[in-house]
Backbone as JSON Lines, residues from 0, in Angstrom:
{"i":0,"aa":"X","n":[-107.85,-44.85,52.74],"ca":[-108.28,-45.69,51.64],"c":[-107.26,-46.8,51.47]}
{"i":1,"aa":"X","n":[-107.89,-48.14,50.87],"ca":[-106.68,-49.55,51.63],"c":[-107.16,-49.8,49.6]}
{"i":2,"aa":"X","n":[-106.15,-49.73,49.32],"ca":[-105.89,-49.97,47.85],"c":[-105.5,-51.77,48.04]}
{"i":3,"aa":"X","n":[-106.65,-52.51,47.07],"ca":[-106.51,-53.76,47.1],"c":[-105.44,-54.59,46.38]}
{"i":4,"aa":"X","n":[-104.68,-55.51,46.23],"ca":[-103.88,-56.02,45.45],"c":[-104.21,-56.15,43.9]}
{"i":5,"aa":"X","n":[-105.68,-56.64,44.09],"ca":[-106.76,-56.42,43.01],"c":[-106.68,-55.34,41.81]}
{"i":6,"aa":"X","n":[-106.79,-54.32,42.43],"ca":[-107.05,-52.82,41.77],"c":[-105.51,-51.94,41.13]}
{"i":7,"aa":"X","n":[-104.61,-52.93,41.5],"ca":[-103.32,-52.14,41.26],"c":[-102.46,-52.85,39.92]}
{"i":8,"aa":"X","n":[-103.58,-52.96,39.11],"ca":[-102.93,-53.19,37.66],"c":[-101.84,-52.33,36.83]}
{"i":9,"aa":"X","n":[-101.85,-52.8,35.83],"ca":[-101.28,-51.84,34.8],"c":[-102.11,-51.07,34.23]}
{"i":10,"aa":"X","n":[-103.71,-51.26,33.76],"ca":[-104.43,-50.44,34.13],"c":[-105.1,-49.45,34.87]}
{"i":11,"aa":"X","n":[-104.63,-49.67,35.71],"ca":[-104.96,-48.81,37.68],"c":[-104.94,-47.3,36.82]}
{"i":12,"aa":"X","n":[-105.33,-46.56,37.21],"ca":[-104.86,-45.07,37.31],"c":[-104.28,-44.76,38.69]}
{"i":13,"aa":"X","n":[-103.09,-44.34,38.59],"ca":[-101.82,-43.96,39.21],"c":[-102.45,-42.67,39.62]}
{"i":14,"aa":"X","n":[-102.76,-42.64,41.01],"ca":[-103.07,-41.41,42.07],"c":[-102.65,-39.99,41.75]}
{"i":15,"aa":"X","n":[-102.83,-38.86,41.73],"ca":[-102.55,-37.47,41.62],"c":[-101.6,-37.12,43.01]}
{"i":16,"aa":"X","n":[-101.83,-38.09,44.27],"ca":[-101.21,-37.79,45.64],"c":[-101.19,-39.31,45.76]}
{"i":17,"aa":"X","n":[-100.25,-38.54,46.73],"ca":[-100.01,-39.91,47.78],"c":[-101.33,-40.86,48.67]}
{"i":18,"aa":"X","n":[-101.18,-41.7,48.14],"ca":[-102.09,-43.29,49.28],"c":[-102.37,-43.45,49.98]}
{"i":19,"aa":"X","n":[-102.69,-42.94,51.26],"ca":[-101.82,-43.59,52.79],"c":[-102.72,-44.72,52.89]}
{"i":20,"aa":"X","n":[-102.45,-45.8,53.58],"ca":[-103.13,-46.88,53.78],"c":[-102.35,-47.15,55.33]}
{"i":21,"aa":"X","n":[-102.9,-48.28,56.5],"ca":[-102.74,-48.88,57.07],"c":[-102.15,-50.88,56.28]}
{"i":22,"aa":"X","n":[-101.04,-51.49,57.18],"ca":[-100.75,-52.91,56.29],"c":[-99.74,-53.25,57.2]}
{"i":23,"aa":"X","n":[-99.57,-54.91,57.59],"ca":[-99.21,-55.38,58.12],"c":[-97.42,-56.45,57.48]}
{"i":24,"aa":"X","n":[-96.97,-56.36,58.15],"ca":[-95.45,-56.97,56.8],"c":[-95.57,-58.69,57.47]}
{"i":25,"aa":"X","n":[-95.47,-58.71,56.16],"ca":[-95.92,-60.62,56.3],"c":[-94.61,-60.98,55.9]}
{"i":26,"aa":"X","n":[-93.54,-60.6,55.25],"ca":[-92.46,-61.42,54.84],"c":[-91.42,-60.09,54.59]}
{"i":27,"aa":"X","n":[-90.22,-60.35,54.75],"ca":[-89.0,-59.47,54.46],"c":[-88.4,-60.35,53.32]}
{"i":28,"aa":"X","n":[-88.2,-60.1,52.34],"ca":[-87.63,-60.04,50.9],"c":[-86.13,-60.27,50.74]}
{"i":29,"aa":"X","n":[-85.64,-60.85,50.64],"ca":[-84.24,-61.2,49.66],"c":[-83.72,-59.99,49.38]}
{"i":30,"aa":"X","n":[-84.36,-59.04,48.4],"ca":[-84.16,-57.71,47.77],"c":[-83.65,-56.54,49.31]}
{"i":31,"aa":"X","n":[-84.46,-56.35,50.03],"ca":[-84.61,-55.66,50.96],"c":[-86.25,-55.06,50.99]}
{"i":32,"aa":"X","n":[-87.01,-55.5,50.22],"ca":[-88.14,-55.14,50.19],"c":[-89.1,-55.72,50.94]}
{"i":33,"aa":"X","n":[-90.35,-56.03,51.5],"ca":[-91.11,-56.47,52.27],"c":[-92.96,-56.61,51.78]}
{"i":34,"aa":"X","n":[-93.26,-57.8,52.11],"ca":[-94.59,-58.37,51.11],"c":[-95.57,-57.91,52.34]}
{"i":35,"aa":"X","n":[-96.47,-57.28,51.93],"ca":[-97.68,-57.14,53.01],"c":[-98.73,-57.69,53.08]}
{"i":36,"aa":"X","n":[-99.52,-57.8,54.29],"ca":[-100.2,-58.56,54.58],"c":[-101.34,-58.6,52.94]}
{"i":37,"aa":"X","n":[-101.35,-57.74,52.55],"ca":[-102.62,-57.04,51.21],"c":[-101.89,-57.68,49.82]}
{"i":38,"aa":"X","n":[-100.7,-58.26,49.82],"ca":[-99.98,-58.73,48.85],"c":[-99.25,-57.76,48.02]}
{"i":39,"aa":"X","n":[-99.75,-56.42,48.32],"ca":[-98.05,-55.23,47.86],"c":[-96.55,-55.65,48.03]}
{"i":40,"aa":"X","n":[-96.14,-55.24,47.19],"ca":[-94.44,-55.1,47.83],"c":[-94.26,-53.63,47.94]}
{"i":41,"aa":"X","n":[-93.64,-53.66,49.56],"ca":[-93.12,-51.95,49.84],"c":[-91.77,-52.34,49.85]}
{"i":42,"aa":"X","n":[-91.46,-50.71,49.48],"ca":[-89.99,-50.58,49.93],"c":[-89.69,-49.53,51.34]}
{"i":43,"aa":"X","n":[-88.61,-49.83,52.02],"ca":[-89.13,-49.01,53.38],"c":[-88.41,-47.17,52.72]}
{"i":44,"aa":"X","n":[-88.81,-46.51,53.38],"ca":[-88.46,-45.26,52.77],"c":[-87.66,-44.79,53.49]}
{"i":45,"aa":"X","n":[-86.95,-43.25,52.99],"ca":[-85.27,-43.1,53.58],"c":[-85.5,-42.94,54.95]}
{"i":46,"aa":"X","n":[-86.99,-42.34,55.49],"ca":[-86.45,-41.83,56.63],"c":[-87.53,-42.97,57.54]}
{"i":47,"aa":"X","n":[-87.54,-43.58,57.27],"ca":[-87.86,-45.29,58.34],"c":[-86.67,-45.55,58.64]}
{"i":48,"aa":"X","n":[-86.07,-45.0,59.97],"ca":[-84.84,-45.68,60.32],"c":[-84.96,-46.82,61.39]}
{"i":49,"aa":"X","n":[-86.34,-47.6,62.01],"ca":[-86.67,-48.46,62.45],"c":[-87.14,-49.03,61.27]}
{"i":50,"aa":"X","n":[-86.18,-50.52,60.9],"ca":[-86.21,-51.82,60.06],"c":[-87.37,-52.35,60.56]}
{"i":51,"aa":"X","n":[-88.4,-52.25,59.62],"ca":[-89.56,-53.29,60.13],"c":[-89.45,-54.91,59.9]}
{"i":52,"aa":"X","n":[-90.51,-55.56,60.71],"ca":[-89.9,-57.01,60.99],"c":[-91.92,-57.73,60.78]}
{"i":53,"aa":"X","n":[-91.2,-58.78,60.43],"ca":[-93.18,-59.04,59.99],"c":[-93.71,-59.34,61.46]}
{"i":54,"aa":"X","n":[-95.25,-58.86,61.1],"ca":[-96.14,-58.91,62.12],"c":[-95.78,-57.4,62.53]}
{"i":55,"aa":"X","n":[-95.5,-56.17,62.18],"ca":[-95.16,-54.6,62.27],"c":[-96.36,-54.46,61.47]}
{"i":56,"aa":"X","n":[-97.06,-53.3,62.35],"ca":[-98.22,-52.8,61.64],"c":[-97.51,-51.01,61.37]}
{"i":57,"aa":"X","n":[-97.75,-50.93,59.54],"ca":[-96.97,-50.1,59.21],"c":[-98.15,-48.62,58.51]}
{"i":58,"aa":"X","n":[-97.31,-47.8,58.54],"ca":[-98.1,-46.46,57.47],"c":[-97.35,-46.74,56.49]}
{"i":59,"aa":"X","n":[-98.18,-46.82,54.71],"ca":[-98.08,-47.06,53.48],"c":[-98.45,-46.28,52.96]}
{"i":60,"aa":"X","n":[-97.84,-45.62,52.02],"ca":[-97.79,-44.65,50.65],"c":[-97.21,-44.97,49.7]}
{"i":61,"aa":"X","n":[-98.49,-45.04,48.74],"ca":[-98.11,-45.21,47.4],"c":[-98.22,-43.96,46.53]}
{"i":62,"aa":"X","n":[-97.39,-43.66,45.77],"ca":[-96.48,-42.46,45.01],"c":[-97.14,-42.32,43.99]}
{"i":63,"aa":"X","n":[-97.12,-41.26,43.14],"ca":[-97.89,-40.95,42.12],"c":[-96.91,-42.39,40.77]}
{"i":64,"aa":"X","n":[-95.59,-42.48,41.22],"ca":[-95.11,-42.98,39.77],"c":[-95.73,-44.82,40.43]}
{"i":65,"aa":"X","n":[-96.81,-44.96,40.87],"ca":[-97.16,-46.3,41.95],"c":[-96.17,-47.26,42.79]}
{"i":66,"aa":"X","n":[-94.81,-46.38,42.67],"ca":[-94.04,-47.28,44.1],"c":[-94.77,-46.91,45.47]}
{"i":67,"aa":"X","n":[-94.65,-47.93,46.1],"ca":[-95.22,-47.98,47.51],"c":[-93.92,-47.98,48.31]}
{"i":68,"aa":"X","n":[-94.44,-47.52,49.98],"ca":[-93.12,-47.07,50.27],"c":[-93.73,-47.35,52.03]}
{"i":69,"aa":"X","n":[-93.19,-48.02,53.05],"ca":[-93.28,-48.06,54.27],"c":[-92.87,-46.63,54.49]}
{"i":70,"aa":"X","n":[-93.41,-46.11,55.19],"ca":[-92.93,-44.89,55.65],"c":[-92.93,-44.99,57.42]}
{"i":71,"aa":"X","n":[-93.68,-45.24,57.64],"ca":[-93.7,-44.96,59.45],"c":[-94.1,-46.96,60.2]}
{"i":72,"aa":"X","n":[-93.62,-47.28,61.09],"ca":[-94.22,-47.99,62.17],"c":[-95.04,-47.88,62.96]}
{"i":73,"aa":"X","n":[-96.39,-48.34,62.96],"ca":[-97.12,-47.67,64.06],"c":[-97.43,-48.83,65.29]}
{"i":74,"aa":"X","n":[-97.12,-49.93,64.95],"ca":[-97.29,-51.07,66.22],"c":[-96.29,-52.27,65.91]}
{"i":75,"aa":"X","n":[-95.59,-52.3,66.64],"ca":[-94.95,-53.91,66.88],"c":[-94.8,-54.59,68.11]}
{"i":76,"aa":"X","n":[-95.84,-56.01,67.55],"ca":[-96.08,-57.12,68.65],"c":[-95.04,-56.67,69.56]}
{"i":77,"aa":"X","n":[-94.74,-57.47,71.0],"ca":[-94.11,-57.7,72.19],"c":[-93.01,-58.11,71.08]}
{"i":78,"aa":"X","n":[-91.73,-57.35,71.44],"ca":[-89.87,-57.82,70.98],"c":[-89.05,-57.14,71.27]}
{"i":79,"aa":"X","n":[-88.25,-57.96,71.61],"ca":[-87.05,-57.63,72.44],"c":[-85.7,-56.77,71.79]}
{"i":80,"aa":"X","n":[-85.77,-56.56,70.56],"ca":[-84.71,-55.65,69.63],"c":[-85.42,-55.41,68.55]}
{"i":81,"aa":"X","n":[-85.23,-54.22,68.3],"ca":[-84.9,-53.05,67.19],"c":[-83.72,-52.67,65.79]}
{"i":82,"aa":"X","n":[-83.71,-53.05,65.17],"ca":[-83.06,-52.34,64.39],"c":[-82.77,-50.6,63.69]}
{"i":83,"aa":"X","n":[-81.88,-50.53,63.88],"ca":[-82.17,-48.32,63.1],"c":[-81.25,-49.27,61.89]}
{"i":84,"aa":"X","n":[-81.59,-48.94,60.81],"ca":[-81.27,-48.85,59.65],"c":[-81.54,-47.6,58.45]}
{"i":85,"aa":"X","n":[-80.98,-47.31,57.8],"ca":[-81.25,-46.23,57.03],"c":[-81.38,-46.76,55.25]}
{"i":86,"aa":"X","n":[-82.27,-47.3,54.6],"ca":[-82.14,-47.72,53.62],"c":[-81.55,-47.43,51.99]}
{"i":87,"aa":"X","n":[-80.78,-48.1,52.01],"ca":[-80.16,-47.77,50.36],"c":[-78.62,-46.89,51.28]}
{"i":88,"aa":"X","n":[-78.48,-46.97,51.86],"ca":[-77.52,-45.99,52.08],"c":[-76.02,-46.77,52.86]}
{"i":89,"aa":"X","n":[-75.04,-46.2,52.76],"ca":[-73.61,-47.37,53.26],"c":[-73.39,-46.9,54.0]}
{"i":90,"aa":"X","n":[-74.0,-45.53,54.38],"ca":[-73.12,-45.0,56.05],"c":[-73.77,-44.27,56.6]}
{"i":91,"aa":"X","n":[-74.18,-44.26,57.57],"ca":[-74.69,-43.3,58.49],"c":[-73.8,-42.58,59.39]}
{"i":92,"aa":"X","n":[-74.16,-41.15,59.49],"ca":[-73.63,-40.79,60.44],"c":[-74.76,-39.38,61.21]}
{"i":93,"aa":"X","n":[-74.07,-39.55,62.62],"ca":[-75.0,-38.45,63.79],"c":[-73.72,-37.72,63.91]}
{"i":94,"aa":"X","n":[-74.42,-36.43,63.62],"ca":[-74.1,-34.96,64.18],"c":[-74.57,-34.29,64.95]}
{"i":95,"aa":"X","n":[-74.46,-34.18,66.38],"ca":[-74.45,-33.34,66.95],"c":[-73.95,-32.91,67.84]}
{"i":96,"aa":"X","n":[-74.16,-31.48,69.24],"ca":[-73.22,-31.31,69.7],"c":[-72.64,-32.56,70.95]}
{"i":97,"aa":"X","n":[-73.27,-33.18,71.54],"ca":[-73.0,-34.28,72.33],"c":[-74.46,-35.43,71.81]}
{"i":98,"aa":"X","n":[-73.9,-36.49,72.08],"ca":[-74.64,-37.7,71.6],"c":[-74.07,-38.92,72.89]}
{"i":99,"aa":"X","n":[-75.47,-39.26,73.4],"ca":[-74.94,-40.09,74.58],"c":[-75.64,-41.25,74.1]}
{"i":100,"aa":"X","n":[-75.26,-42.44,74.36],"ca":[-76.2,-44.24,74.27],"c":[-75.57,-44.53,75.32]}
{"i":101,"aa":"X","n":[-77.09,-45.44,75.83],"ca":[-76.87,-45.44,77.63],"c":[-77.59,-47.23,77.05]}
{"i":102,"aa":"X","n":[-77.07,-48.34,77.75],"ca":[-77.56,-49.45,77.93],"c":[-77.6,-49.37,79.11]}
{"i":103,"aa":"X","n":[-78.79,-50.66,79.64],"ca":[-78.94,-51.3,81.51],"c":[-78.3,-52.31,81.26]}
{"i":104,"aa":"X","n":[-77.91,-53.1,80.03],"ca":[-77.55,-54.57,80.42],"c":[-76.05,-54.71,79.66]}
{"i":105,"aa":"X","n":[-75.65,-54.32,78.39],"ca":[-74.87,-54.38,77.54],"c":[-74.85,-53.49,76.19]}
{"i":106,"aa":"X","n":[-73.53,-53.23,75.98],"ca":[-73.31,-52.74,74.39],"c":[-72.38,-53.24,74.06]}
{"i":107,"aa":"X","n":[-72.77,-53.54,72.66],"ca":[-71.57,-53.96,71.79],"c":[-71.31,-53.4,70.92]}
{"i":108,"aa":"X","n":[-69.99,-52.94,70.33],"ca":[-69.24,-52.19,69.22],"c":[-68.93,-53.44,68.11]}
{"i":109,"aa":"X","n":[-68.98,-53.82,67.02],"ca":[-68.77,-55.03,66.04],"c":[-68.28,-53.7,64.63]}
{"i":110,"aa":"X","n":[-67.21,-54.4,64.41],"ca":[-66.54,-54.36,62.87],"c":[-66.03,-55.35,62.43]}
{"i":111,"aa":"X","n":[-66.04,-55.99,61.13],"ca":[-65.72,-56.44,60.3],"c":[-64.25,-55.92,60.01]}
{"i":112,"aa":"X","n":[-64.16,-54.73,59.71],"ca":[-62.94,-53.86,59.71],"c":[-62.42,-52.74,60.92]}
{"i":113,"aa":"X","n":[-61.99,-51.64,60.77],"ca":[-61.36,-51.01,61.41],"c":[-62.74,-50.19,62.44]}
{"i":114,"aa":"X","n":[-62.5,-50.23,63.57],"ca":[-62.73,-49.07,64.42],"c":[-61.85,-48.09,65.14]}
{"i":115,"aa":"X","n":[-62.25,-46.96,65.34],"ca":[-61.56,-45.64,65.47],"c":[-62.3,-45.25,66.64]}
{"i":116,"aa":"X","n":[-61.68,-44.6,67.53],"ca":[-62.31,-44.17,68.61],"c":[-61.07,-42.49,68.61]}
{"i":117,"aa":"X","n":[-61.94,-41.39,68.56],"ca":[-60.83,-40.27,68.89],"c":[-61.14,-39.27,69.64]}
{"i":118,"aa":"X","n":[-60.91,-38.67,70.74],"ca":[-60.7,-37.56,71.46],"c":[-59.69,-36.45,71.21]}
{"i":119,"aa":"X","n":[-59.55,-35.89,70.27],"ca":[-58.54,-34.79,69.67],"c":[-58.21,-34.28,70.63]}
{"i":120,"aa":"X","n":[-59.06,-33.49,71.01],"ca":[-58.4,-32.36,72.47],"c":[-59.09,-32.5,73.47]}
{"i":121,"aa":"X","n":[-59.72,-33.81,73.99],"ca":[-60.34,-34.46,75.08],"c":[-59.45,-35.25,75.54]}
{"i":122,"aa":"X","n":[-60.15,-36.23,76.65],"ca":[-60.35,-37.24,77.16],"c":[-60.98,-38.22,77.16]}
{"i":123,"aa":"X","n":[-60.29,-39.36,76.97],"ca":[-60.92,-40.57,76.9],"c":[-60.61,-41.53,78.22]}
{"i":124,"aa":"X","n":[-61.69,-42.44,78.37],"ca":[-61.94,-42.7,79.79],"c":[-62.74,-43.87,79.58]}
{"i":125,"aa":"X","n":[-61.83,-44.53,79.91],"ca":[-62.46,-46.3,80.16],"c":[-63.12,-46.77,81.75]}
{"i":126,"aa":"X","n":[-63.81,-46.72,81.9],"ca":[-63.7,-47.28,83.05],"c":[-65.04,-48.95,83.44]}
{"i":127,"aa":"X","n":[-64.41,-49.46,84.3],"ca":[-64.99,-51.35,84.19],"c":[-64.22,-51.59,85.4]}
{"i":128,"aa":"X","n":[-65.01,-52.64,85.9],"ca":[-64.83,-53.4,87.25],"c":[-63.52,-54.51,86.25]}
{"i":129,"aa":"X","n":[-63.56,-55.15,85.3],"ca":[-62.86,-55.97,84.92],"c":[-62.66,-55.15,83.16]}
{"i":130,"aa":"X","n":[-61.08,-55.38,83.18],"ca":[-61.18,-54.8,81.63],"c":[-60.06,-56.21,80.75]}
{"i":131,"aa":"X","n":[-60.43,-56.7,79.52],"ca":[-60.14,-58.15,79.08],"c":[-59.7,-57.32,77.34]}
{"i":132,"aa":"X","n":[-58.17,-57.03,77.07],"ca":[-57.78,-56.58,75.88],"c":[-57.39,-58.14,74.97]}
{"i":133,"aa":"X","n":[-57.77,-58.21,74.14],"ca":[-57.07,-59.44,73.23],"c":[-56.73,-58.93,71.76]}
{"i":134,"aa":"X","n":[-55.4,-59.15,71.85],"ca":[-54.59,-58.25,70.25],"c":[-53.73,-59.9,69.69]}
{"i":135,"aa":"X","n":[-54.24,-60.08,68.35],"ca":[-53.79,-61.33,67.69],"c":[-52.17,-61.21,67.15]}
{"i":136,"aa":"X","n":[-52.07,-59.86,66.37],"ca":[-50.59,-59.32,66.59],"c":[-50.04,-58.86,67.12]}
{"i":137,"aa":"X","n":[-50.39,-57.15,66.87],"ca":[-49.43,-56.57,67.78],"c":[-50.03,-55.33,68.25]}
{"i":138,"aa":"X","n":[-49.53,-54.89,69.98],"ca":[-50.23,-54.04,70.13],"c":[-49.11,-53.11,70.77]}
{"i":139,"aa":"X","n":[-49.81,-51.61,69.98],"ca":[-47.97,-50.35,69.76],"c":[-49.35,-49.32,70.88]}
{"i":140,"aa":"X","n":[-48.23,-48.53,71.83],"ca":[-49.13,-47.65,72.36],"c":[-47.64,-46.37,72.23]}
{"i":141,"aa":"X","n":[-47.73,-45.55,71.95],"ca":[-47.46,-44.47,72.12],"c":[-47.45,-43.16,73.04]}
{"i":142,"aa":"X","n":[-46.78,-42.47,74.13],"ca":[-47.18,-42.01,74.75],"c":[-45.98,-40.61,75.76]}
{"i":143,"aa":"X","n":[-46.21,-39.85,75.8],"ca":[-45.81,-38.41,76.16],"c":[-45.35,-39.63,77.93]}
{"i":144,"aa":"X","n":[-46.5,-39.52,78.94],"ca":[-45.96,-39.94,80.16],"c":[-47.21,-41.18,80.11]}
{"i":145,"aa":"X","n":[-46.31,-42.25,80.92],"ca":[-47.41,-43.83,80.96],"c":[-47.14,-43.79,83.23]}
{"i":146,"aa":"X","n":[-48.38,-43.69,83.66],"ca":[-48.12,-43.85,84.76],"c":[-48.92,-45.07,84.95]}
{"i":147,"aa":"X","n":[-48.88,-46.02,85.93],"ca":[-49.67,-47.08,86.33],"c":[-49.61,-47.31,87.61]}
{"i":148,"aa":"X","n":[-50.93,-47.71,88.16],"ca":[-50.76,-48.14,89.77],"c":[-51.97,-49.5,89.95]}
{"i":149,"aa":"X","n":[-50.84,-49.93,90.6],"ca":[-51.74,-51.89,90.85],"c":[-51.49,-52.22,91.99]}
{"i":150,"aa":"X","n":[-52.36,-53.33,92.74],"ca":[-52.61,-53.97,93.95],"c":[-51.17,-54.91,93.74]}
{"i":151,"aa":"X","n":[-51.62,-55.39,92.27],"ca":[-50.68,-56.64,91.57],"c":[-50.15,-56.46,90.17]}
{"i":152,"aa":"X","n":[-48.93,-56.69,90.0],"ca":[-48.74,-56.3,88.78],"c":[-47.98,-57.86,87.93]}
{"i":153,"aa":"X","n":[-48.45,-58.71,86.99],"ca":[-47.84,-59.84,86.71],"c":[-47.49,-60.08,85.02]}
{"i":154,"aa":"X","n":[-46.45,-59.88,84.9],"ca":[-46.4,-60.16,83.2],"c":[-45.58,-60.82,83.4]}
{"i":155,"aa":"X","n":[-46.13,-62.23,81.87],"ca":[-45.39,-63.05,81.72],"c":[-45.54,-62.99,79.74]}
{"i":156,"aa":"X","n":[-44.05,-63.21,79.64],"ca":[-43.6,-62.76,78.37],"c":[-42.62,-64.63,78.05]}
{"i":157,"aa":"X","n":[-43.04,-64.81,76.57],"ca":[-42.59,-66.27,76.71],"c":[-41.59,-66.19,75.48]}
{"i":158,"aa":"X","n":[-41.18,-65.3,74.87],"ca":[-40.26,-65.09,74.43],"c":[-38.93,-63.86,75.16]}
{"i":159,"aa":"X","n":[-39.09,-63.02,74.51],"ca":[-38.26,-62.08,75.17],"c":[-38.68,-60.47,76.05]}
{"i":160,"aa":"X","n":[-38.45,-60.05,76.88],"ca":[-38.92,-59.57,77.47],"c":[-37.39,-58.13,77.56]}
{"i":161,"aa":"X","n":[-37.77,-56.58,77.25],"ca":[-36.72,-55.69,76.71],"c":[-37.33,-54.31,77.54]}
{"i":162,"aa":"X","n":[-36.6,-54.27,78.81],"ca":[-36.7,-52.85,79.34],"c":[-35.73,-52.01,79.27]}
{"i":163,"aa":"X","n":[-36.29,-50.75,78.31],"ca":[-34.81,-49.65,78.2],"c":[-34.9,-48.46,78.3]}
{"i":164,"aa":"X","n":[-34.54,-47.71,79.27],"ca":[-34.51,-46.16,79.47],"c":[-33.16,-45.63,79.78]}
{"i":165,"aa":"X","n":[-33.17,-44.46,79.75],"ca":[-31.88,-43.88,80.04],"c":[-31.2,-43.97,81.22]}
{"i":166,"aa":"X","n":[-32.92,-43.5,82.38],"ca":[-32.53,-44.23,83.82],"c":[-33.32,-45.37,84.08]}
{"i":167,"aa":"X","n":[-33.08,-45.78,85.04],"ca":[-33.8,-47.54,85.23],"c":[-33.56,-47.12,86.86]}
{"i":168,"aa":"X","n":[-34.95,-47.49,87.57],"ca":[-34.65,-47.44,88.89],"c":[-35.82,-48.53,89.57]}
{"i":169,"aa":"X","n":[-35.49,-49.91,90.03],"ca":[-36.02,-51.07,90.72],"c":[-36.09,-50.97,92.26]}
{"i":170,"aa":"X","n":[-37.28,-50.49,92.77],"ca":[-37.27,-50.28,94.33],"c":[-37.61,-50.93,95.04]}
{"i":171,"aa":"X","n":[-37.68,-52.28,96.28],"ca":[-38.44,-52.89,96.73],"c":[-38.47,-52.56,98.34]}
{"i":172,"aa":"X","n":[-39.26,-52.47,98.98],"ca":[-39.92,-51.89,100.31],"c":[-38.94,-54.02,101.4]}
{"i":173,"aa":"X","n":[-38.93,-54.79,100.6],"ca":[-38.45,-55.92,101.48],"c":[-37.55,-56.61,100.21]}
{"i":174,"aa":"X","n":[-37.58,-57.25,99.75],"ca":[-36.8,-58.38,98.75],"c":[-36.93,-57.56,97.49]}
{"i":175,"aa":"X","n":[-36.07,-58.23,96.3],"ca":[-35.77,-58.04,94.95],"c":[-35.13,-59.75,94.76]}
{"i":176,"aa":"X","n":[-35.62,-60.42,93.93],"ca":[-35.22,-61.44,93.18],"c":[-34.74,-61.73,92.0]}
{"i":177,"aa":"X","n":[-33.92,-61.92,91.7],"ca":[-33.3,-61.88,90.1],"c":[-32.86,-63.62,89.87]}
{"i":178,"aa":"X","n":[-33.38,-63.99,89.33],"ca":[-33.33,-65.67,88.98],"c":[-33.32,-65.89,87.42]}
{"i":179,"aa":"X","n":[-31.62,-66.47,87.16],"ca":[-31.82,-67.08,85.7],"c":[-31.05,-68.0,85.8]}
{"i":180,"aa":"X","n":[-30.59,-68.3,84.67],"ca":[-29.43,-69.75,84.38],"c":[-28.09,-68.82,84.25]}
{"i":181,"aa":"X","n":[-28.39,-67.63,83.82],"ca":[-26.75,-66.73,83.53],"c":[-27.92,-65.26,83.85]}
{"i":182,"aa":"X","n":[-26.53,-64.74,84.63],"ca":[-27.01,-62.87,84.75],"c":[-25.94,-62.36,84.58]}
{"i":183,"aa":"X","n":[-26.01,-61.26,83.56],"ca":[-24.96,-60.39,82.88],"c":[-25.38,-59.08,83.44]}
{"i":184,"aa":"X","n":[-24.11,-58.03,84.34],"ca":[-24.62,-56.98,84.9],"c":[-23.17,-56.32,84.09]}
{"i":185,"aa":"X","n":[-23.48,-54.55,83.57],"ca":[-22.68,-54.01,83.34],"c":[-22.29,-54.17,82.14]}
């Protein structure tokens, strides 16, 4: 039954059950709410975690107290992204025992603020044909043993540059170069 814009006065009598109707979203709202093709305003409901986008042909229920409420998506035109959103709510989170997201082309991680990445009693494991770190201050790593192995290894430091261990051992298979204006040994 497709409840008309018409019929939904202040006089209406307010349903004993729920509505369901078929309706199309013609406009997304300022509020977070969304105008339908029938001239309702829905609100999307908690568990629509696909953000509908106009031209989404949606399932509608209207509530005994007469809020209307997107509840499900059942068609959206040809598009290329999705939103999961969870409405009214500041945080989401997934629990369970493993949780994998697999892209073919790209992912992106975005904060505004802090991200956290933790492996307590795992492993963590980067791996990339090319890996590109950019730190605006400062970047502290901490670490039990740091091993590294390179084809090439090149740092250039334009202030000061401070290697200190207890032992220090510089090995070269042909040459060692040491070039300054003054070298202080000992």
């Amino acid at each position: 039954m497709k409840i008309s814009p018409k019929t939904q006065t202040s006089s209406s009598p307010v349903p004993n059950s729920p509505v369901w109707a078929e309706a199309c979203v013609a406009v997304e709202m300022q509020d977070g709410s969304f105008l339908l093709d029938d001239g309702r305003l829905a609100q999307p409901a908690v568990s629509c975690l696909l953000k509908p986008i106009a031209g989404d042909k949606v399932l509608v229920a209207m509530a005994k107290q007469g809020d209307t409420y997107i509840v499900h998506l059942l068609h959206r035109p040809r598009s290329v992204s999705a939103c999961l959103s969870v409405p009214g709510m500041k945080q989401l989170t997934i629990m369970q025992q493993q949780v994998e997201v697999n892209a073919f082309d790209g992912l992106a991680l975005r904060a505004l603020g802090d991200i956290e990445v933790t492996a307590s009693t795992g492993v963590l494991r980067l791996t990339a044909r090319n890996l590109f770190t950019t730190v605006s201050e400062s970047l502290v790593q901490n670490v039990r043993n740091y091993i590294g192995q390179a084809e090439q290894y090149l740092l250039d430091v334009r202030q000061v540059l401070r290697l200190h261990g207890k032992q220090a051992s510089v090995t070269a298979e042909q040459d060692v170069k040491i070039d300054a204006e003054r070298i202080s040994m000992g």
